[in-house]
Phi, psi and omega in degrees: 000140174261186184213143172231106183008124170202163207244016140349116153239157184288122177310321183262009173263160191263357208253350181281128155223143181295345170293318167269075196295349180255023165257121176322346189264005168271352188232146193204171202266122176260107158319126161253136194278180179186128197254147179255163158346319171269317178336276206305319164323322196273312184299354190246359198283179190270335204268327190327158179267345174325315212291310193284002167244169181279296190258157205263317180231160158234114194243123210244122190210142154308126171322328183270019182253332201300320167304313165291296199310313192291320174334283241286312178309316160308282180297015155268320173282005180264331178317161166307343189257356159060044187262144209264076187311187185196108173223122180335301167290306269245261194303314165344136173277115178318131169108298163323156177279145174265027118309304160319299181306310190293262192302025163254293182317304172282332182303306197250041155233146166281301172240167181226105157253138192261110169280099178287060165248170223279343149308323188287345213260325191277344195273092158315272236296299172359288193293333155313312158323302169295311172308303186313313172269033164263329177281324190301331196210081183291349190238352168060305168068012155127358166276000157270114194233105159258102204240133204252132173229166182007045186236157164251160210299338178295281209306335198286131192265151206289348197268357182244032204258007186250355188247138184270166190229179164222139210274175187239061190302304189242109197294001184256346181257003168293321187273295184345293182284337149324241157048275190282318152337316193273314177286009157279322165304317172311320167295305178328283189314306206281007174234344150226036150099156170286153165072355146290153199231148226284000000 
């Protein structure tokens, strides 16, 4: 494992502010994840539980969001893991209710990230969303990805304060770390089998 610069911040530390992203005290040394061969074979096999849901991720965002949200959906889907994002305009069924979509959405995702800017804070469905996939998985085990952009650390909403986030300084080591977040959780699913649930 290597280890790389990261803007991870701790939920309980006091001393991190999200305005100020070039201060070391915000920042802390991360294990990247970095997968051999058999990882990704056990995530990609047909037998995999990667298999039992439609998406791999669900990315829960504000409308006023929607250009950084399609990047991060492009790089992710670009990956060697090919990975199956769920984005609300992309994908929503024309017609459907947006409840129906939103919880469906969240239900047929393996992990989920919540893009934290100060639109999402403003957004019921956001917020809907977000309560759904705290009901969906309450102890989460790292399938909840809370990633904070222009919001500041007072502003983090109490119902995720039990979860560390990543803050979004620089957008190309954001995705890097989404990414790699997301293939731990992926391991997870390819390592404890169908129909267990995480």
């Amino acid at each position: 494992l290597n280890t790389s610069r990261s803007a991870s911040s701790s939920p309980s530390s006091s001393s991190s502010s999200a305005t100020s992203s070039n201060s070391s005290s915000e920042t802390s040394l991360a294990r990247s994840v970095r997968l051999s061969p058999v990882s990704l074979s056990v995530i990609n096999a047909s037998g995999s539980a990667r298999w039992d849901k439609s998406y791999d991720v669900c990315i829960c965002h504000s409308e006023a969001d929607l250009e950084l949200v399609e990047e991060l959906v492009s790089y992710l889907e670009g990956q060697p893991e090919s990975f199956r994002c769920f984005l609300q305009l992309r994908d929503a069924a024309p017609g459907s209710a947006v409840v129906t979509e939103l919880c469906d959405a969240v239900q047929n995702s393996h992990c989920w990230v919540m893009l934290i800017t100060p639109g999402f804070l403003r957004d019921p469905w956001c917020k809907y969303q977000m309560h759904q996939a705290l009901a969906e998985a309450p102890m989460a085990n790292g399938r909840t990805i809370p990633v904070l952009k222009d919001v500041d650390r007072k502003d983090y909403p109490k119902e995720l304060r039990n979860l560390y986030y990543i803050y979004m300084a620089l957008k190309e080591n954001s995705f890097r770390q989404i990414r790699d977040t997301i293939m731990r959780c992926e391991c997870a699913v390819g390592t404890t089998g169908r129909g267990q649930t995480l």
